[in-house]
Backbone as numpy.savetxt, mean C-alpha at the origin, in Angstrom:
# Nx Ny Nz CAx CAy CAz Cx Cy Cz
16.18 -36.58 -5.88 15.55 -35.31 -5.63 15.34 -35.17 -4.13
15.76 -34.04 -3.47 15.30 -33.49 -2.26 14.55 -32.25 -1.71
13.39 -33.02 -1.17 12.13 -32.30 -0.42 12.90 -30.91 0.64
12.32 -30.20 0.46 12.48 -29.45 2.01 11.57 -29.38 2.78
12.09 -29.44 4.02 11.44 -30.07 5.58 10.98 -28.64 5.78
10.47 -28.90 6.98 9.21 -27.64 7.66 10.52 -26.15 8.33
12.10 -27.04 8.58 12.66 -26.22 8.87 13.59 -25.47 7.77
13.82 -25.82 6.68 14.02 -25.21 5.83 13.08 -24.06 4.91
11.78 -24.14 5.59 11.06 -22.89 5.08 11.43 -21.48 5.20
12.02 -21.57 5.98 12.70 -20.17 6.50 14.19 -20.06 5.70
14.58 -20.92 5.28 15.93 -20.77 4.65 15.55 -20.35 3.36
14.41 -20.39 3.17 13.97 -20.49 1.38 13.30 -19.28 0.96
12.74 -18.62 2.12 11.81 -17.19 1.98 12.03 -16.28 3.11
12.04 -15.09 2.76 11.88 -14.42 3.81 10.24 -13.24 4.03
9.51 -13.67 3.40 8.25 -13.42 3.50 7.77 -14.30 4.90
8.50 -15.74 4.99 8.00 -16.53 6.36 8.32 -15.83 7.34
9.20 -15.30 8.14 9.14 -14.52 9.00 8.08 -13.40 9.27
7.46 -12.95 8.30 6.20 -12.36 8.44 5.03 -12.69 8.65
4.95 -13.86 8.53 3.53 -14.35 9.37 3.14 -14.04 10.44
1.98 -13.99 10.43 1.11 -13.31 11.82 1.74 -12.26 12.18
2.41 -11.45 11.34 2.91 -9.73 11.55 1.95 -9.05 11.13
2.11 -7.82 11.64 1.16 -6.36 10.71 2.03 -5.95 9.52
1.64 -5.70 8.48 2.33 -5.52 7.50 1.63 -4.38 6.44
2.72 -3.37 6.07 2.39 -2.49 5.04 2.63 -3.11 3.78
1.60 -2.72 2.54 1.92 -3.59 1.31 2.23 -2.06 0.35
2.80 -1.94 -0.49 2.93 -1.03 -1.36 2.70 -1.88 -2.85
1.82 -1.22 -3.66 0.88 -2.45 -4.62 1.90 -0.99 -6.04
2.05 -1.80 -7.00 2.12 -1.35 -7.99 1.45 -0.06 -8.46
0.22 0.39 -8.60 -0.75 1.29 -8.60 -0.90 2.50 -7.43
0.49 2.40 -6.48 0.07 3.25 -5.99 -0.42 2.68 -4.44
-1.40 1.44 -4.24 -2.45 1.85 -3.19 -1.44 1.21 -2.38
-1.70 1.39 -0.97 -0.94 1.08 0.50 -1.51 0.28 1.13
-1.52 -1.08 1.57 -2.54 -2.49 1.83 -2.11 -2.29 3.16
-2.69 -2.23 4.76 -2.34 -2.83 5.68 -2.68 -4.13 6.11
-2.52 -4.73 6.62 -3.21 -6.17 7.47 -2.04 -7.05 8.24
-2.84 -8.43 8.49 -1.91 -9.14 9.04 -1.67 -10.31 8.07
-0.45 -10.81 8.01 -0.11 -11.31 6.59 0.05 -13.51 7.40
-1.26 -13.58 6.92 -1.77 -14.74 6.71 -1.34 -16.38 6.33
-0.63 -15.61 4.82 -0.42 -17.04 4.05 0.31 -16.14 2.74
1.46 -17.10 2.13 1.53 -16.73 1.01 2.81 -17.88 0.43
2.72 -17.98 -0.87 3.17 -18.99 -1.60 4.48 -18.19 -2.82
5.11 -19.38 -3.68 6.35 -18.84 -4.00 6.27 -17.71 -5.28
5.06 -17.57 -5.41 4.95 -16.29 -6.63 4.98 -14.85 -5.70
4.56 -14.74 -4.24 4.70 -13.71 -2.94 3.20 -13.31 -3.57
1.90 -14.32 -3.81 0.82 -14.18 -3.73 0.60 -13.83 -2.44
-0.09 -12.91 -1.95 -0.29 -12.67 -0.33 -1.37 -12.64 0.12
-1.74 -13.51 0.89 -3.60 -13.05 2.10 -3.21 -12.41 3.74
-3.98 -11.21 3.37 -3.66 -10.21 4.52 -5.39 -10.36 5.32
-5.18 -10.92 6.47 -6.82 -10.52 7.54 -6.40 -9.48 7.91
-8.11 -8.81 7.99 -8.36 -7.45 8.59 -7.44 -6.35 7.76
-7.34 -6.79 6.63 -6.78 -5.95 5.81 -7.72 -4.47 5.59
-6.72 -3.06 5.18 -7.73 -2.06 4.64 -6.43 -1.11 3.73
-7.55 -0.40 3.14 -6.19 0.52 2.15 -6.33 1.69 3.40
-5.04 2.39 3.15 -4.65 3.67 3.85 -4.73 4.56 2.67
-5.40 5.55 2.73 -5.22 6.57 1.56 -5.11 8.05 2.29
-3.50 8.53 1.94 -3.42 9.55 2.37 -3.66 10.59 1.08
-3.86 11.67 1.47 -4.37 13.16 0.59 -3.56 14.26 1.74
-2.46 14.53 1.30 -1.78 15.99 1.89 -1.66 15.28 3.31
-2.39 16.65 4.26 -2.06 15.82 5.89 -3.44 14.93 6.00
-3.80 14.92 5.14 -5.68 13.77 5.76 -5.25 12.19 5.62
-5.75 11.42 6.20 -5.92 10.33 6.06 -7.24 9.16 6.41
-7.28 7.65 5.84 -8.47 7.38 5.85 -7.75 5.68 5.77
-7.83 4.97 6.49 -8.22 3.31 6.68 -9.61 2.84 6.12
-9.20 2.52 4.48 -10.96 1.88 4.01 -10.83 -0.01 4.39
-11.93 -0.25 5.27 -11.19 -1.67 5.61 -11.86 -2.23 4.11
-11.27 -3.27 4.17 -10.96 -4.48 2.93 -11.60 -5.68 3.62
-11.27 -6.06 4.64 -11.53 -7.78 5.22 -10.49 -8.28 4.89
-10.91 -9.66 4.74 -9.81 -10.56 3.90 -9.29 -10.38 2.34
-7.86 -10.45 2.53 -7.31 -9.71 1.36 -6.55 -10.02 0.51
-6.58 -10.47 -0.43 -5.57 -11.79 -1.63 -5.08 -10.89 -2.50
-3.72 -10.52 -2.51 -2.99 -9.88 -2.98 -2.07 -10.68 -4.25
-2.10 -10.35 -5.62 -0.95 -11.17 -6.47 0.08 -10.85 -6.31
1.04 -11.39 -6.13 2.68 -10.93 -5.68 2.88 -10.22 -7.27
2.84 -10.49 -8.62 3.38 -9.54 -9.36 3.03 -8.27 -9.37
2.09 -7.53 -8.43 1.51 -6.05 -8.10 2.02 -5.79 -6.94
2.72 -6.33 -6.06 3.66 -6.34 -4.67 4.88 -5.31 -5.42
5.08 -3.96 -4.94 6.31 -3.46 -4.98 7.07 -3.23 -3.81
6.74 -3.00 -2.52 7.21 -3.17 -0.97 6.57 -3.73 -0.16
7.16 -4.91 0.80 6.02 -5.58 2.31 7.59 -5.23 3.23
6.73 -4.05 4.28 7.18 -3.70 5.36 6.78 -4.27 6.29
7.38 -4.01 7.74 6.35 -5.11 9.27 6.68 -3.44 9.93
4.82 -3.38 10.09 4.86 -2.41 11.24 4.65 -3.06 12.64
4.87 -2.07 14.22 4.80 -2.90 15.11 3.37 -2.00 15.21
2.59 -3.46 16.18 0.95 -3.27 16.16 0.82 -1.88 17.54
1.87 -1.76 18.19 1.51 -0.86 19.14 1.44 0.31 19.26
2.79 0.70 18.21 3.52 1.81 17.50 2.20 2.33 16.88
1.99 3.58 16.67 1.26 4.87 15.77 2.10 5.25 14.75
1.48 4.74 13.32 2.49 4.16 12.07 2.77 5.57 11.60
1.47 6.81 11.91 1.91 8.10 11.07 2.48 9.48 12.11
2.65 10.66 11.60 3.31 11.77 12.59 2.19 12.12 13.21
2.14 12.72 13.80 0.98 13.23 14.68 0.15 14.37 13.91
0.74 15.23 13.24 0.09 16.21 12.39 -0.83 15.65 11.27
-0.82 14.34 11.15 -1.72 13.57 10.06 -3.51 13.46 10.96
-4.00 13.82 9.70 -5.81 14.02 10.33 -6.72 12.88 10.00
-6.95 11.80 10.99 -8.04 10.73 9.58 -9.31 11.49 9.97
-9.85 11.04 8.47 -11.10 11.79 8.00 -11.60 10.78 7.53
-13.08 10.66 7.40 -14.44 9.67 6.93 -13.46 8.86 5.92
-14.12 7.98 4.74 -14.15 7.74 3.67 -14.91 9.02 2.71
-16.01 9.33 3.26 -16.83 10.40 2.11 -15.60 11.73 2.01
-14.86 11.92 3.37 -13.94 13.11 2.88 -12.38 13.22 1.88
-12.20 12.30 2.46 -10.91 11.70 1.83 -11.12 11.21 0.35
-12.46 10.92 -0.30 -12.57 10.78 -1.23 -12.80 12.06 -2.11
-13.44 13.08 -1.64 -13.27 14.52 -2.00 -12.28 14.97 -2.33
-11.48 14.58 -0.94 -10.06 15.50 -1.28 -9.15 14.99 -2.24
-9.15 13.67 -2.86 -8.38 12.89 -3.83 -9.15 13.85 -4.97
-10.63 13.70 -5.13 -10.74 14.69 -6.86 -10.63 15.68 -6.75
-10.25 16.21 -5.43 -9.64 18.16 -5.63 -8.13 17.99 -6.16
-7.43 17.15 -5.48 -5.74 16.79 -5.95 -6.31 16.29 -6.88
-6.90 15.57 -7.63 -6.56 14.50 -9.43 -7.28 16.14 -9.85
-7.82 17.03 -9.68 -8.62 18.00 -10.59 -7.35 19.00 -10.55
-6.39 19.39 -9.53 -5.41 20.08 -9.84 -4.45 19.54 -10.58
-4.17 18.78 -10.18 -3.00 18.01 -11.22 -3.37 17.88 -12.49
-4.83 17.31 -12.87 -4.76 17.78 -14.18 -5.18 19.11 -15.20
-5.34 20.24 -13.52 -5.22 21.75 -14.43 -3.72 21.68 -14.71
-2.66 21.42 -13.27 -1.23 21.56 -13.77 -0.95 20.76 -15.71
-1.36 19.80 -15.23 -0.65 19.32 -16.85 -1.19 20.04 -18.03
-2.31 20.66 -17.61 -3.16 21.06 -19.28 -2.43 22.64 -19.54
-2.21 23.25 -18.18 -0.96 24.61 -18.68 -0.15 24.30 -18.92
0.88 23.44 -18.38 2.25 22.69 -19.10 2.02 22.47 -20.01
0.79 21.87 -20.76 0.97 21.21 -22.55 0.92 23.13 -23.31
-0.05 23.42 -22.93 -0.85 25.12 -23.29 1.12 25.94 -23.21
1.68 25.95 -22.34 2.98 26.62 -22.13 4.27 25.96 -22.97
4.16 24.93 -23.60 5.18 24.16 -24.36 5.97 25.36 -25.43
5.05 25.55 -26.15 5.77 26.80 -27.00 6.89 27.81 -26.36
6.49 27.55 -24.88 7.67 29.11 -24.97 8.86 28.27 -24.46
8.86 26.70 -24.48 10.38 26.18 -24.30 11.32 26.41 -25.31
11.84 27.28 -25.54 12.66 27.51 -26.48 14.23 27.02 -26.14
14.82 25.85 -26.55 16.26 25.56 -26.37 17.16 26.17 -27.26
């Protein structure tokens, strides 16, 4: 049986090259993880420092920090590397509090679910 050495870590993952990067996480559910990506093992379990979610709503946006952040790799659907200097969104994007950005998510979840309740209410007139 053969071990792999400290330089074959990199031959074996490519999550290692991301260490001590800034990194976008895209989680199963939707939420958007930033931080700096720490540590992580062969399931792509991930610990992000100074981690926070980004939650955008239309043009608003909001960084809720997190801290330290232990991510299960089976809820991992994308890890991007942003650069730390770079301004990650367009310029027309607005951050707003946490108290606003949380508003504006139950005005969008309260429309969306007027949209679906006329779509079910309008079914009848699909006539094929």
């Amino acid at each position: 049986m053969s071990w792999a050495g400290p330089e074959d870590i990199y031959l074996s993952t490519s999550l290692a090259s991301y260490l001590d990067k800034k990194l976008l996480v895209l989680l199963r559910d939707g939420r958007k993880l930033l931080g700096i990506l720490r540590s992580f093992d062969q399931f792509a379990n991930a610990v992000l420092e100074g981690a926070c979610e980004r939650v955008i709503v239309g043009d608003l946006y909001c960084d809720i920090p997190l801290g330290l952040y232990v991510i299960r790799g089976e809820n991992v659907v994308l890890i991007g590397e942003l650069e730390l200097e770079k301004e990650e969104l367009p310029p027309h994007m607005t951050r707003v509090s946490e108290a606003e950005i949380k508003r504006a998510q139950k005005v969008e979840r309260e429309a969306t679910d007027l949209k679906g309740s006329m779509r079910k209410r309008m079914e009848f007139l699909d006539m094929d």
